[in-house]
C-alpha positions in Angstrom: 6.6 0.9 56.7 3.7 3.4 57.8 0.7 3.5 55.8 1.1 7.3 55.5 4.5 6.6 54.1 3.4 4.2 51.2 0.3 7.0 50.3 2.5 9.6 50.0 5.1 7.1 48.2 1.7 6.3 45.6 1.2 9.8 45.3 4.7 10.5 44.7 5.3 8.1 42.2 1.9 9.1 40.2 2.8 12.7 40.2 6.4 11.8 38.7 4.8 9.6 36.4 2.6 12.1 34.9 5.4 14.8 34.9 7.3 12.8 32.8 4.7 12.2 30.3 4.6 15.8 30.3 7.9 16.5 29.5 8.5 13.7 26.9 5.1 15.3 25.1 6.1 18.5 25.0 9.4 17.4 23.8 8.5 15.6 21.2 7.2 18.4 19.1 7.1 21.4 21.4 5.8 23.7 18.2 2.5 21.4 18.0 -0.7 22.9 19.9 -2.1 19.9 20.4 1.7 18.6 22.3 1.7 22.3 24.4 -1.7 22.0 25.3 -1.4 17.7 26.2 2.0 18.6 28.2 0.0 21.1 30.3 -2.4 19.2 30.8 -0.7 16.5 32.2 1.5 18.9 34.4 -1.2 19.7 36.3 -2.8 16.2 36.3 0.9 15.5 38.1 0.7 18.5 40.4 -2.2 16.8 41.8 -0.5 13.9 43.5 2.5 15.8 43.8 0.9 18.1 46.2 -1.0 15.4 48.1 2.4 13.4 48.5 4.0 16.4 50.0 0.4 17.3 52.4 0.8 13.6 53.3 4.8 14.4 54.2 3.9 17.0 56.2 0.9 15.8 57.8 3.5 13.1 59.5 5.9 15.6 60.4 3.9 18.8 61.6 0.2 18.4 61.4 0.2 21.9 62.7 1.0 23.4 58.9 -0.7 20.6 57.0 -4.1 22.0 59.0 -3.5 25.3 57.6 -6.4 26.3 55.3 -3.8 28.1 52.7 -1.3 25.9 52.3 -4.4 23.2 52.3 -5.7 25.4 49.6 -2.7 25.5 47.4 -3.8 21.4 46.4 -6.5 23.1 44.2 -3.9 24.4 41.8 -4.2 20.7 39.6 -7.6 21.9 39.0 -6.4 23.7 36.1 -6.2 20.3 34.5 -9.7 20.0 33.5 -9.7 23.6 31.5 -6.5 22.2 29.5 -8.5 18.8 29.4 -11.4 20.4 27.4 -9.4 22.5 25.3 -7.4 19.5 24.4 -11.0 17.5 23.4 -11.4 20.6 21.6 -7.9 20.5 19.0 -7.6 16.8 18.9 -7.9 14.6 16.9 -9.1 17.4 14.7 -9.5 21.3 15.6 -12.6 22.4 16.2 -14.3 25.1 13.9 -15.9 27.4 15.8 -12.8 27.8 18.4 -10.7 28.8 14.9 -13.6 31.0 14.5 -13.6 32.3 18.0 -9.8 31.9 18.9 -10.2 33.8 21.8 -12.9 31.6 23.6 -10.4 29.5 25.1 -9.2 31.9 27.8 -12.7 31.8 28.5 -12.6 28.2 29.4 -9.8 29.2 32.3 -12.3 32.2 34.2 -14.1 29.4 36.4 -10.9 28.1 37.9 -8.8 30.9 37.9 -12.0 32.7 39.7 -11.9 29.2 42.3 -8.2 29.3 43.0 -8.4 32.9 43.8 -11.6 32.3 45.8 -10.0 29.5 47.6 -6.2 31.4 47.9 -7.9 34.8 49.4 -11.1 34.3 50.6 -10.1 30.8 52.9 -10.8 33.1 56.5 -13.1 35.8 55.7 -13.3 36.2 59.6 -9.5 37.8 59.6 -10.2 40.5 57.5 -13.0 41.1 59.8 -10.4 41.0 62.8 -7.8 43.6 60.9 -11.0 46.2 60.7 -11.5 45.9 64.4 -8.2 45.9 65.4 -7.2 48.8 63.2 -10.5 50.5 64.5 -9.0 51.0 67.7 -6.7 53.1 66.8 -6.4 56.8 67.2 -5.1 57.0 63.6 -7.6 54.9 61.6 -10.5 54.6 64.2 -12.5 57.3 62.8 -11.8 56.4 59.1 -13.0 52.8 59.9 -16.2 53.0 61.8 -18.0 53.8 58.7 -16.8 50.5 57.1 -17.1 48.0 60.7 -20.7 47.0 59.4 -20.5 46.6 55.8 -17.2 44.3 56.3 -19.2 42.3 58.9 -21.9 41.8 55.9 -18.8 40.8 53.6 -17.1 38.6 55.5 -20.3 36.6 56.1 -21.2 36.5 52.7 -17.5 35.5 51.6 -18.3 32.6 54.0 -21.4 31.8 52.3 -20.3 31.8 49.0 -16.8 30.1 50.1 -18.7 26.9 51.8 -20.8 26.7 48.9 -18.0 27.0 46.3 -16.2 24.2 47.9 -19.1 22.5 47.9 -20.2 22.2 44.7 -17.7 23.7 42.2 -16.6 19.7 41.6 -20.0 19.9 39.9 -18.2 22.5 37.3 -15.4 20.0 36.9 -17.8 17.1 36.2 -19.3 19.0 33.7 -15.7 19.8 32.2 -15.0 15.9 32.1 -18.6 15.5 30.4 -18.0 17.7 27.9 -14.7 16.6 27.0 -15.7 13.1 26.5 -18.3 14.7 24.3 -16.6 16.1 22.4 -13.7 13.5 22.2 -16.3 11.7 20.6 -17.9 13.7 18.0 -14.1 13.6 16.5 -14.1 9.9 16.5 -16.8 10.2 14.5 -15.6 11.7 12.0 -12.6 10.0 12.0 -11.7 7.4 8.7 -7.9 6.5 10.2 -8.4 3.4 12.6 -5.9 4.0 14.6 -6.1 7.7 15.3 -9.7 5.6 16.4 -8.4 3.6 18.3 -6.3 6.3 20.2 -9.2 8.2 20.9 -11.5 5.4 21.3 -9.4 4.6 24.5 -9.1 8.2 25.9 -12.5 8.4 25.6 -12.8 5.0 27.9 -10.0 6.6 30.0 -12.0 9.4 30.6 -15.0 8.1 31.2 -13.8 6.1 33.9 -12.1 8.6 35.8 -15.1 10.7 35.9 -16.8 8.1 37.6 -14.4 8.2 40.3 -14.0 11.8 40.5 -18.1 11.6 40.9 -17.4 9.1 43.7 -15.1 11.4 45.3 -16.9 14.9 45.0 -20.4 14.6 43.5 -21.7 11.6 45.4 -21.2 12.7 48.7 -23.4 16.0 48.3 -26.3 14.5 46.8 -26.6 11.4 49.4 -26.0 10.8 53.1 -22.9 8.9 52.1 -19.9 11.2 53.9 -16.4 10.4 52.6 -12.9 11.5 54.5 -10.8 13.5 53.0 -7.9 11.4 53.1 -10.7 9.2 50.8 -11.7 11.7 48.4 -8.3 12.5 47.8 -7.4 8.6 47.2 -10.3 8.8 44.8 -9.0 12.0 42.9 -5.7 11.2 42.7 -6.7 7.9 40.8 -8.9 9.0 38.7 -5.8 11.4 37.7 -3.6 8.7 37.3 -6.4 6.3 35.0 -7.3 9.3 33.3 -3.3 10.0 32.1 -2.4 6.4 32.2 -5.4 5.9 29.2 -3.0 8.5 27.3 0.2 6.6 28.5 -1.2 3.3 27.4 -2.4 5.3 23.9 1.4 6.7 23.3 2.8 3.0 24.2 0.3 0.7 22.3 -1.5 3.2 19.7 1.4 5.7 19.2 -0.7 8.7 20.5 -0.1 12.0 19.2 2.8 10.3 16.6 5.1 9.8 19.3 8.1 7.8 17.5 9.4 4.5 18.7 12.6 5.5 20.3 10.6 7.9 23.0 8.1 5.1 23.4 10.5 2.4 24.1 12.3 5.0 26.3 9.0 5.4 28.0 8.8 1.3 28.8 12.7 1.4 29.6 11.8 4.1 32.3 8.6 2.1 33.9 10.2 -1.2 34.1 13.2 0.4 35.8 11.4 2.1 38.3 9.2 -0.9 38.7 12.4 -2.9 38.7 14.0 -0.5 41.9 10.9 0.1 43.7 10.6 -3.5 44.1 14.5 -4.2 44.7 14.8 -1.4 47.6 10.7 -2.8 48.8 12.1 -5.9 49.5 15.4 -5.2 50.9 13.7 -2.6 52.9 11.7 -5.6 54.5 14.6 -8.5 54.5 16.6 -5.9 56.1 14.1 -5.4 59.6 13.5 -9.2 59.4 17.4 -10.0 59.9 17.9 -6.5 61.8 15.3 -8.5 64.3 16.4 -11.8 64.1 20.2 -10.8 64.9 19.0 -8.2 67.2 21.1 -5.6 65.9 21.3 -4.2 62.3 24.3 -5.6 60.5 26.6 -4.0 57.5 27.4 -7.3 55.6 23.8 -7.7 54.7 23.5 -4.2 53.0 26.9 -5.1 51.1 25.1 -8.6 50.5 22.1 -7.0 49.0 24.3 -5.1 46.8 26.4 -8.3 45.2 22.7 -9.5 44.3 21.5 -6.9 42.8 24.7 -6.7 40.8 24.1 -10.2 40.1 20.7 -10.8 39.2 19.2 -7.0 38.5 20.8 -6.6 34.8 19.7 -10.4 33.6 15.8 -9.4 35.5 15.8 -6.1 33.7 16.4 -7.4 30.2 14.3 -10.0 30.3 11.2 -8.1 32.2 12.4 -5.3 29.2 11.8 -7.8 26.2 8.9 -8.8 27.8 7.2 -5.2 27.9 8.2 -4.7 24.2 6.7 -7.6 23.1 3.6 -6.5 24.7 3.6 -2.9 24.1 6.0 -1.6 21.4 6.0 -4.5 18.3 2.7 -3.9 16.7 1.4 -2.3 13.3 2.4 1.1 14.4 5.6 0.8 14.3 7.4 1.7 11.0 10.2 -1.4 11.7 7.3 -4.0 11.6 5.2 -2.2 9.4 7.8 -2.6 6.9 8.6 -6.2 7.1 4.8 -6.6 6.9 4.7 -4.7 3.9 7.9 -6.3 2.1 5.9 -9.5 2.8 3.1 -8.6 1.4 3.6 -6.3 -1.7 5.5 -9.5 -3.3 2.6 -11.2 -3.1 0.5 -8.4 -4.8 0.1 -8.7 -8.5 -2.8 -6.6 -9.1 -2.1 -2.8 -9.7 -5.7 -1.6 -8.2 -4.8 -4.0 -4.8 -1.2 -2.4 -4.6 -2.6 0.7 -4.9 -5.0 0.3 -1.7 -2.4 -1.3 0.3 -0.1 1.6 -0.4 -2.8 4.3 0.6 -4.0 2.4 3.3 -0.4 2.0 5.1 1.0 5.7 4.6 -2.8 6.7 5.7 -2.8 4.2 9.0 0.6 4.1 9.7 1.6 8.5 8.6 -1.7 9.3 9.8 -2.3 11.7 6.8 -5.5 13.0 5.3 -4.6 11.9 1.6 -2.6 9.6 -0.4 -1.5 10.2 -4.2 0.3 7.9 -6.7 0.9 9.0 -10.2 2.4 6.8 -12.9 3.6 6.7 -16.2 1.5 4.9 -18.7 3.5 3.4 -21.7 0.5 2.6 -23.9 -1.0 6.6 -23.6 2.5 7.9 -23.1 1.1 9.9 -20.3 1.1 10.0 -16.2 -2.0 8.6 -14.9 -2.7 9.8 -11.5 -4.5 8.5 -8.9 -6.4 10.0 -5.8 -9.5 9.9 -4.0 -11.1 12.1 -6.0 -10.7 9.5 -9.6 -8.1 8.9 -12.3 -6.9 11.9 -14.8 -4.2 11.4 -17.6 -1.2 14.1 -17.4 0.9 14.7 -19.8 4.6 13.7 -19.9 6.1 17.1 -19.6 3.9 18.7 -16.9 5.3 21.6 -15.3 4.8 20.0 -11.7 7.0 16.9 -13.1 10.0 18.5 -14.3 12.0 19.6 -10.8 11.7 15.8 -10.1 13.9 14.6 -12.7 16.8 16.1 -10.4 15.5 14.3 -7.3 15.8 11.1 -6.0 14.4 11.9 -2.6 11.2 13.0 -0.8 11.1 17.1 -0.7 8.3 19.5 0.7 6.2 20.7 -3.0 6.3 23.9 -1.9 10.1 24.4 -1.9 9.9 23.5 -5.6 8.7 26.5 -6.9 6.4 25.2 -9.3 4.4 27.6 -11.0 0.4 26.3 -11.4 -0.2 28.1 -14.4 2.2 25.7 -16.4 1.2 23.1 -14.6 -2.0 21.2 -15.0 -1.4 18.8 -12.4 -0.2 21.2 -9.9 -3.4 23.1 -10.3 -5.4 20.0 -8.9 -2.8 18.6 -6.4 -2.1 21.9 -4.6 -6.0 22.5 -3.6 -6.3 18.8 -2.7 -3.3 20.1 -0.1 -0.1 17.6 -1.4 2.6 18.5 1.1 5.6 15.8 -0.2 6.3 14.0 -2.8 8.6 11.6 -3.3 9.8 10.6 -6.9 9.8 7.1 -8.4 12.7 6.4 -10.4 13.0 2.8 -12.7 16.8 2.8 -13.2 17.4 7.0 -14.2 13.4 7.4 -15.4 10.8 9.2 -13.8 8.4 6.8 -13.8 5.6 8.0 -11.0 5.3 10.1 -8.2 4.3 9.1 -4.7 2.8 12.2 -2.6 1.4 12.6 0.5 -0.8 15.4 2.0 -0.2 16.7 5.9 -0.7 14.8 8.9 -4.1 14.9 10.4 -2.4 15.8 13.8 -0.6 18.5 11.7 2.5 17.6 13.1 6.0 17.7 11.3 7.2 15.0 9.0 10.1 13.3 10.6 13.3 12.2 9.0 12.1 8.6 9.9 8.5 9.6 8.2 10.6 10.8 5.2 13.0 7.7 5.5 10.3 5.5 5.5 8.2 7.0 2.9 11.5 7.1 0.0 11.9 3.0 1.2 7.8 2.8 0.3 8.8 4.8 -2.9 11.8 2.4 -4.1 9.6 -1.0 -3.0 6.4 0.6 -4.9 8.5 1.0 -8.2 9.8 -2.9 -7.8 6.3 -3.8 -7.1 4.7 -1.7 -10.1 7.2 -3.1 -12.3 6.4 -6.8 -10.7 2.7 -6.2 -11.6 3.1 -5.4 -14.9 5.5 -8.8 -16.0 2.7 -10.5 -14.2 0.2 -9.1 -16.6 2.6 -9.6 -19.5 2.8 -13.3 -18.4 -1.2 -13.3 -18.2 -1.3 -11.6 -21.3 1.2 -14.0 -22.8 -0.7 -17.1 -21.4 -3.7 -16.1 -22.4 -2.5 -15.4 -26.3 -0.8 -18.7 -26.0 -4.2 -20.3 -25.0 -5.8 -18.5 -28.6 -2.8 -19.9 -29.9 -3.7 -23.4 -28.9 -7.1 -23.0 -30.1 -6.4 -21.2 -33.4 -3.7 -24.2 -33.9 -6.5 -26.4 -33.8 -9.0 -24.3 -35.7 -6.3 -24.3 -38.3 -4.9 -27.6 -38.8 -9.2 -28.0 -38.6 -9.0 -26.6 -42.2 -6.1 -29.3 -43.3 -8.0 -32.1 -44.9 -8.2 -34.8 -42.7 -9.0 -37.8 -45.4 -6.5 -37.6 -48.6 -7.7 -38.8 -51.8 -7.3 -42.2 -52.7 -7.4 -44.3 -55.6 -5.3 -46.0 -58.3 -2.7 -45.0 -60.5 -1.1 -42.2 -57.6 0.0 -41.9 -54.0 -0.3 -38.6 -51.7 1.7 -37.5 -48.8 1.9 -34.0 -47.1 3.5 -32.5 -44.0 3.4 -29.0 -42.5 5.3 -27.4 -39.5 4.4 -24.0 -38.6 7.0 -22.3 -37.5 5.3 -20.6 -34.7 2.1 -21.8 -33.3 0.0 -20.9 -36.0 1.5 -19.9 -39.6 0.9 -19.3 -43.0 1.2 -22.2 -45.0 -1.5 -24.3 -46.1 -2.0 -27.1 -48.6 -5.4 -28.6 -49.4 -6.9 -31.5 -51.9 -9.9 -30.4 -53.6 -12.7 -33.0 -55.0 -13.5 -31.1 -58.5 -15.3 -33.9 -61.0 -15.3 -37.4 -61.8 -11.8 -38.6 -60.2 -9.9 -35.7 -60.5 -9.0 -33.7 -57.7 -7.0 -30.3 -57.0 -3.9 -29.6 -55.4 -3.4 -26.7 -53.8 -0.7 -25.3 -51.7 0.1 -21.5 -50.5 2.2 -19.6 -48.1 1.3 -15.7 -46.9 3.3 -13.0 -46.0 4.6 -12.7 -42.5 4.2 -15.7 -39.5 2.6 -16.0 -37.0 -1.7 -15.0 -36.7 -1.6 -12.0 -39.4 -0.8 -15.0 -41.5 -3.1 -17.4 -40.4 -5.9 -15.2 -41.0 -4.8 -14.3 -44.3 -4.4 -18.3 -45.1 -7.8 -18.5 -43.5 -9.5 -16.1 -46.5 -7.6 -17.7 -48.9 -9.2 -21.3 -47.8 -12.3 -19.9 -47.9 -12.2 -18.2 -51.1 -10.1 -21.1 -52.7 -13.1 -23.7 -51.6 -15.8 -21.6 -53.0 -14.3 -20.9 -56.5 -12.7 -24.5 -57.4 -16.0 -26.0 -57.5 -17.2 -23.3 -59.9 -14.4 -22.5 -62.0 -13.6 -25.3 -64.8 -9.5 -24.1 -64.8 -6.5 -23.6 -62.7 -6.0 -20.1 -63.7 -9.5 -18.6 -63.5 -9.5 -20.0 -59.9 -6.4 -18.4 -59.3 -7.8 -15.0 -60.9 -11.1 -14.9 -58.6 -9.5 -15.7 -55.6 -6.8 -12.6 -56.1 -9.8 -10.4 -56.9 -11.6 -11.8 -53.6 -8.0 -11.1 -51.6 -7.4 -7.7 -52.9 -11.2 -6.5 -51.9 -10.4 -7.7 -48.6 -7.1 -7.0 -47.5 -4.3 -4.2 -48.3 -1.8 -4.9 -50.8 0.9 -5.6 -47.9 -1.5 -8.6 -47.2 -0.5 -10.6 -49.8 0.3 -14.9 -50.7 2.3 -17.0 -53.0 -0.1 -20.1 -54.0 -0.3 -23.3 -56.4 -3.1 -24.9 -58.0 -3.4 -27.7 -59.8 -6.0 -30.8 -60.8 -4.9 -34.0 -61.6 -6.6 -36.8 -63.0 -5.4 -40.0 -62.5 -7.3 -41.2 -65.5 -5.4 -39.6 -68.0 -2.5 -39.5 -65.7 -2.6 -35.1 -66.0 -1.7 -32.2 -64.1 -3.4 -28.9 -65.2 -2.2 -26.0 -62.8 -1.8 -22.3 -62.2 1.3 -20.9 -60.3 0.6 -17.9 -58.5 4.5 -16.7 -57.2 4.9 -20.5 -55.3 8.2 -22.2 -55.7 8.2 -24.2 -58.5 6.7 -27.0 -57.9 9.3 -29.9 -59.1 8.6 -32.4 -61.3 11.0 -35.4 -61.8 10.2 -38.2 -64.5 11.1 -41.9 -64.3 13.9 -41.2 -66.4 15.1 -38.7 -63.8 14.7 -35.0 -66.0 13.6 -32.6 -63.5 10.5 -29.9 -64.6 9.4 -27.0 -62.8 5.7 -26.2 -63.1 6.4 -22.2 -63.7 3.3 -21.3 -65.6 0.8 -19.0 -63.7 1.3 -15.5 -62.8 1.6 -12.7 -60.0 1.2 -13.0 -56.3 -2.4 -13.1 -55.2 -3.7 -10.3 -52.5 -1.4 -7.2 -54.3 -2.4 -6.5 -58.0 -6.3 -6.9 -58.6 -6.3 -7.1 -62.2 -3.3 -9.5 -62.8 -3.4 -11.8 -66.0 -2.7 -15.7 -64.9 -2.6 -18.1 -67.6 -2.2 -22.1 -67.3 -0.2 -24.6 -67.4 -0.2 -28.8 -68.1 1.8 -31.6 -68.4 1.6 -35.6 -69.2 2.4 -38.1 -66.3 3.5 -41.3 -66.7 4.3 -44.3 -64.3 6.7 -43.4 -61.3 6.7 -39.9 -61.9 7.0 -37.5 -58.8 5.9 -34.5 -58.0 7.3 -32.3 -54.9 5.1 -29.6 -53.3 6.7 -27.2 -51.1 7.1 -24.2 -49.3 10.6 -21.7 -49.0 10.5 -23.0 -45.5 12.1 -26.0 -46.5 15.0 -25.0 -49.1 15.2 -21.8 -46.6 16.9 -23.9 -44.0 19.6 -23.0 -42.2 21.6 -24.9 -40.3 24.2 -23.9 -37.3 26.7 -23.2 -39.7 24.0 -20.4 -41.6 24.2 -23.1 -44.4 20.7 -23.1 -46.6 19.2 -26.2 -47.3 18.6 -25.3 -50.9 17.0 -26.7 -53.7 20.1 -29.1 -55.0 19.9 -30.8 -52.0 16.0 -30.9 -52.3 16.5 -32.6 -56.3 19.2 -35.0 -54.7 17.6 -36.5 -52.0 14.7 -37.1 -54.8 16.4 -38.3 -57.4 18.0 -40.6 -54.5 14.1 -41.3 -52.8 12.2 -41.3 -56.1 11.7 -45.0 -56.3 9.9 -45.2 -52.7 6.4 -44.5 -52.4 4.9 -41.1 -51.5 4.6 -41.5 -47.8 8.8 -42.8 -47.7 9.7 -39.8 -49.7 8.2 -37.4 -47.3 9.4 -38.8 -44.3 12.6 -39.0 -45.7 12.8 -35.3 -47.1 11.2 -34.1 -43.9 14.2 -35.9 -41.8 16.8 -34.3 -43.9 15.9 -31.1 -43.3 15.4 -31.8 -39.8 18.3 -33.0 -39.5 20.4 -30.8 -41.1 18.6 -28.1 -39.1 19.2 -29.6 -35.8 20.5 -27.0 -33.6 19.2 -23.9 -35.3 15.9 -21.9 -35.2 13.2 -22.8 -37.9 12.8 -18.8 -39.3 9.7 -19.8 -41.7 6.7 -22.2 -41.9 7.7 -25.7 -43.7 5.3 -27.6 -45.9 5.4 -30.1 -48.2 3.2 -32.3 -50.3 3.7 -35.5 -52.4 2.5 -37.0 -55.4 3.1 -40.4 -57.0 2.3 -41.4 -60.0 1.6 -45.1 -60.4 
């Protein structure tokens, strides 16, 4: 193989290579400006090689025509690709504003080189125009027409050649400065830019660039400003690379960065097409060399080996192409860009998100990296405000529930373009501040059949289309974010719940903290109590009260409700029950000042049911004041049962109720049972109530135990026969012995 031959084969293959680009650019989007004016610039990057691979051609087969000056000439066509290059710096990655303010200046940018090409096309032999006077001169016809003119296009052809050597000479200068300004202005749009990868894409142009201007200085720029002289065949070598690292940067950008939004399938069409070419160029190189090493060995060429060559690469060329096809994709295709493994990375990671604010930058940051779009909004219904909270870059603002932009998405369960909605922004408050902020689609968010959010998305920043993949992907983002929103919310019920269970642990403590922790103690009686909240805090309470001498108070008492409204209502009444017992002398003007201290406090739904009595064990008494407790049960030796009924109203509801008091004798033996309803409100499995009969049995059955027996015994009963079933209410109980 001639060198000539694998030049122009180079050549050929980078001109091909860059056609193709071309075409699958254009084809992509062929409405885009940025796509029309990429495609034609690549076109004539290809022409470029293309028409040195065919000068090369025909340099081997008649040097004669390839030393013509015009068709040598014609090569200068691909110079149009620096024009297109700078006007494509100019659109992308954002459109300039003074060419939208001067639309017209781009044809401007075309004048240099269409004036060169012309120059180059017409002007190549000033000389023969020259000769076509002189000749026509000396004719009878025109002789005496043209004498006139013999001297002035003498002047013009030598001028023409003037300006014709010195145009070839340094209009590469023109291109250079094309290249420079491109780069410059490539880079004042990264500069700008907040997407990283539309960064990244340029970034890499701009590197691409750079470096082919460097060669195409090498070529053209270096040899005019220094002794160094360069062949032509070189300076071509040189151009033609710098053409191919120039477009390769923008191959290697729509492969690894996704330039220009190119989707998946034309990329991976793109690394199908390379690694087969690779794949045959290689095949037919090496057969093409295997075959002149037999064809010498044997001395004559021989047919079985082609048909040999043939059974391998049936063989072995399908297995070598998949494999060396996997390979490239792993390389080139599988990264974040791509909406497959952008997905799975997001499904991974939006389980693991439990904080609304950190979903909420993941989500804008994806659809912004991987959609490339300018802005990203989320609006979502707020139970607690009854409202739709929205969210942009701009803040937070609360919507209400039947906003005019919100109603045509209760018939959708898709993505749609906002402005085939015809919403009308004087009913709607949120359409007047989305539509200026330029949301383009939307896509609803539905929790079973409610509206629960909206998820929009403004245009691209290339301006391109929104694909049915981009629309795809965008309703799977919509139907993951609602999972995900609802996910974050249990979690902060959970946290919610934990943390109310942690107060709940500490206001158990601060409560049973107000039980008395030492009962009284002395001769002639025996205490016992038990509680059992049925919650983690509740509203029972029983408390022994030093009053004078030996005697002490009983008190027990059971608020409204469960749970902490309760338990802070049981915590007033502890407080205003320890302040007044040591300064009242009887039952019922204790009772009377603490229901005057609740009512001033609390609301007459706040109300409790309370006992309080003192007993001295001295004269073996009980005097007491019943404020709506259950009676208290009083069982003598001799087994007659008394209730201790005297008292009055509930405390906490009417501020000026009468209480009066009550007292009875003890004697040896007696018992009295303090309790709550929690106990004789039981219920078993069967929704059997404990009851009170069972409650005077299991006394009259106990009553010759001590206190402490008696409890444990009543407390196992009920246990028992609640075993299975739900305690509803709190369960206290206190006993007294007398001995």
């Amino acid at each position: 193989m001639i060198p000539s031959t694998i030049v122009a084969a180079f050549y050929l293959v980078a001109g091909v290579f860059l056609f193709f680009l071309a075409v699958v650019i254009f084809r992509e989007n062929p409405k885009a400006q940025v796509n029309r004016i990429t495609s034609l610039m690549l076109f004539f990057a290809g022409l470029g090689p293309l028409l040195a691979a065919l000068g090369t051609i025909a340099k081997s087969i008649s040097p004669e025509i390839s030393e013509l000056a015009f068709y040598s000439n014609l090569f200068y066509f691909w110079e149009l690709f620096f024009p297109f290059l700078l006007l494509f710096s100019l659109v992308f990655p954002e459109r300039k504003k003074f060419l939208s303010d001067f639309p017209r200046i781009k044809w401007l940018l075309f004048l240099p080189h269409v004036f060169h090409i012309v120059l180059v096309l017409a002007f190549y032999d000033p000389d023969s125009f020259v000769k076509t006077i002189e000749t026509w001169k000396r004719s009878v016809l025109f002789g005496w027409l043209l004498s006139p003119f013999a001297f002035l296009a003498k002047m013009s052809s030598a001028l023409m050649g003037i300006l014709y050597s010195f145009h070839l000479q340094f209009f590469s200068v023109i291109n250079l400065i094309y290249l420079f300004l491109a780069v410059v202005f490539l880079y004042l749009g990264y500069r700008e830019l907040e997407i990283q990868r539309l960064k990244e894409q340029v970034k890499f142009l701009i590197w691409g660039i750079m470096s082919a201007m460097g060669l195409y200085a090498l070529a053209f720029i270096l040899p005019v400003l220094t002794p160094i002289k360069l062949s032509d065949t070189l300076k071509i070598f040189f151009t033609i690379t710098a053409l191919v690292i120039g477009a390769g940067s923008i191959a290697w950008a729509i492969i690894r960065y996704q330039f220009l939004d190119i989707r998946l399938l034309v990329r991976q069409s793109l690394v199908y097409s390379l690694t087969s070419g690779l794949l045959v160029g290689l095949y037919f190189l090496v057969v093409a060399q295997m075959g002149k090493v037999v064809q010498n060995f044997l001395g004559h060429p021989t047919a079985i080996v082609d048909i040999g060559y043939v059974i391998l690469a049936l063989v072995f060329f399908q297995p070598i192409m998949g494999q060396l096809d996997n390979f490239l994709k792993r390389m080139f295709i599988k990264d974040t860009s791509d909406y497959r493994n952008m997905m799975e990375t997001f499904s991974r990671r939006i389980v693991t998100i439990f904080d609304f604010d950190q979903l909420k930058e993941m989500v804008f940051d994806t659809l912004k990296k991987n959609m490339l779009v300018e802005r990203v909004f989320l609006c979502v219904y707020q139970e607690g405000e009854d409202k739709f909270l929205l969210f942009s870059e701009e803040g937070r603002f609360y919507f209400e529930k039947d906003d005019g932009f919100l109603l045509p998405f209760k018939e959708r369960r898709s993505p749609v373009y906002v402005d085939e909605l015809g919403i009308n922004q004087d009913d709607s408050p949120m359409a007047r501040y989305l539509f200026p902020l330029g949301l383009h689609v939307a896509s609803p968010l539905y929790q079973k059949d409610k509206l629960v959010g909206i998820l929009g998305l403004s245009q691209k920043v290339t301006r391109f289309r929104f694909t049915y993949e981009d629309l795809t992907l965008l309703n799977i983002l919509a139907n993951q974010l609602v999972v995900a929103i609802d996910n974050t919310k249990l979690y902060l019920e959970s946290l919610e719940k934990r943390r109310l269970e942690e107060e709940l642990v500490v206001a158990r403590q601060i409560q049973l903290g107000l039980l008395p922790k030492i009962f009284p103690k002395g001769e002639g009686f025996e205490l016992s109590a038990y509680i059992q909240p049925a919650r983690q805090v509740g509203g029972d309470y029983y408390d022994f009260i030093k009053t004078k001498n030996s005697s002490f108070a009983i008190a027990i008492a059971d608020a409204t409700g469960k749970g902490i409204p309760a338990a802070l209502l049981i915590s007033l009444v502890h407080a205003s029950l320890r302040s007044e017992a040591r300064n009242c002398p009887l039952p019922n003007l204790v009772i009377s000042n603490v229901n005057q201290l609740i009512c001033s406090s609390t609301t007459s739904e706040k109300f409790a049911t309370m006992f309080y009595g003192e007993f001295d064990p001295e004269k073996k008494s009980i005097c007491f004041c019943n404020a709506g407790h259950n009676y208290p049960i009083l069982m003598h030796k001799s087994g007659e049962v008394d209730l201790l009924k005297e008292g009055g109203l509930i405390i906490g509801a009417f501020p000026f109720a009468a209480y009066e008091k009550g007292e009875r004798d003890l004697e040896c033996d007696d018992i009295i049972v303090f309790y709550s309803d929690g106990l004789t409100d039981a219920f078993n499995k069967a929704e059997e109530q404990f009851g009170e009969e069972r409650l005077l049995d299991l006394m009259e059955g106990s009553r010759h135990h001590s206190a402490d027996k008696i409890k444990n015994i009543l407390v196992q009963e009920v246990n028992d026969f609640s075993r299975g079933a739900t305690f509803w209410d709190d369960f206290t109980l206190v006993v007294l012995k007398v001995c």
